[in-house]
C-alpha positions, 0 to 999 in steps of 0.5 A, a space after each residue: 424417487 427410484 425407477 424400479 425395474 419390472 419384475 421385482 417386487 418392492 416386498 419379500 414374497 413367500 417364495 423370497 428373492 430380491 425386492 426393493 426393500 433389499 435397497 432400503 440400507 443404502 439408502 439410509 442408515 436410520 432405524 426409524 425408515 426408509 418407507 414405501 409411500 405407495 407400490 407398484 405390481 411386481 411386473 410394472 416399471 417405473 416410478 416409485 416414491 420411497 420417504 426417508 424420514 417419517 413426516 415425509 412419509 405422511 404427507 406423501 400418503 395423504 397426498 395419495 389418500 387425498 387424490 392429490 398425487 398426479 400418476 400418469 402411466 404408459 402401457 402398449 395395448 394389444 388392438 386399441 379403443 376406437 376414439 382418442 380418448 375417454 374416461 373407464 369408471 369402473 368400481 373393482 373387488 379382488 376375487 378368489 378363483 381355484 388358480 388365484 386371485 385377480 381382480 374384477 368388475 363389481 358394482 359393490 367394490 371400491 372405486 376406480 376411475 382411469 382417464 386414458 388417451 391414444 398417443 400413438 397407433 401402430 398395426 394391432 396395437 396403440 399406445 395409451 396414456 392413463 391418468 390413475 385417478 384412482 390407486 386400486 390394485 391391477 386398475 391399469 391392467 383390468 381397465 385397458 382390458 374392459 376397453 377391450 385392449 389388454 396390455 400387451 403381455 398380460 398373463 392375467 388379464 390378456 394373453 400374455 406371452 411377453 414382458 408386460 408393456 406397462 410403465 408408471 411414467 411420471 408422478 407429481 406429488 403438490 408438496 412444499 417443495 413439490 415432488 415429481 419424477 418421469 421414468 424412461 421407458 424400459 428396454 422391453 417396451 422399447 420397440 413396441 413404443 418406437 412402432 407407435 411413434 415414440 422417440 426418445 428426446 433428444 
């Protein structure tokens, strides 16, 4: 498990520059891996699973593709939803506009459910935990924004501005033997946190 930083993106894009992948060497001297088991949006933090060896890669990715894998995201929203907690089921699709894509509401895209609960509140803004049931592309990002909180820095779906405040914060994967990992909070998300009543463990 690696705790990606955001801002780098786990592929190579068409423009180059660093990604995880560049890791992959160190990590093992096989020819047949490491993999990615799943991503992360370029500008989210957090956990991020790689398998080493191709069973593990399978299973990992049945896990996934089974809804098994327990992902559990932090992000700090602009406003926040007026109840403690819900559920946005929302289906989404990816659509194409003049300056790029983004992904959007559609009664004919795939599904998307996102379990969220307020952990914190601060003056304009609140801490939310989400609950991924689902693992479609910006689901955090576009159902924070339906509730009609954007994450804070968004410069898709909110108004951007700043780093975007969203961690993937844990993962658990009910495999023999389980796998799981919890991701600290990166720098940038700190502060924000630390007004909505977060404190680190001691």
């Amino acid at each position: 498990m690696l705790d990606k930083p955001a801002g780098l993106p786990v592929h190579a894009g068409p423009a180059g520059g660093a990604c995880v992948e560049d890791c992959f060497p160190a990590l093992s001297r096989r020819a047949d891996g490491p993999w990615l088991a799943h991503r992360l949006d370029a500008d989210t933090a957090g956990c991020l699973l790689v398998a080493l060896r191709k069973a593990a890669l399978l299973q990992a990715q049945a896990c996934f593709a089974e809804g098994r894998a327990v992902k559990t995201y932090w992000a700090v929203v602009v406003g926040g939803p007026a109840e403690a907690s819900g559920l946005v089921d929302r289906p989404l699709a990816r659509h194409s506009t003049p300056s790029g894509w983004r992904m959007r509401p559609d009664p004919d895209g795939q599904p998307a459910r996102t379990a969220w609960t307020v952990l914190g509140r601060a003056p304009g803004l609140a801490w939310l935990g989400l609950r991924l049931l689902t693992g479609r592309t910006h689901q955090a990002r576009v159902h924070c924004a339906l509730l009609g909180c954007p994450i804070l820095g968004d410069p898709v779906y909110g108004t951007g501005g700043t780093r975007l405040h969203l961690l993937a914060r844990s993962l658990f994967l009910p495999l023999d033997p389980p796998v799981a990992a919890t991701a600290p909070p990166p720098q940038p998300m700190q502060a924000a946190l630390a007004l909505c009543g977060y404190r680190p463990a001691s």
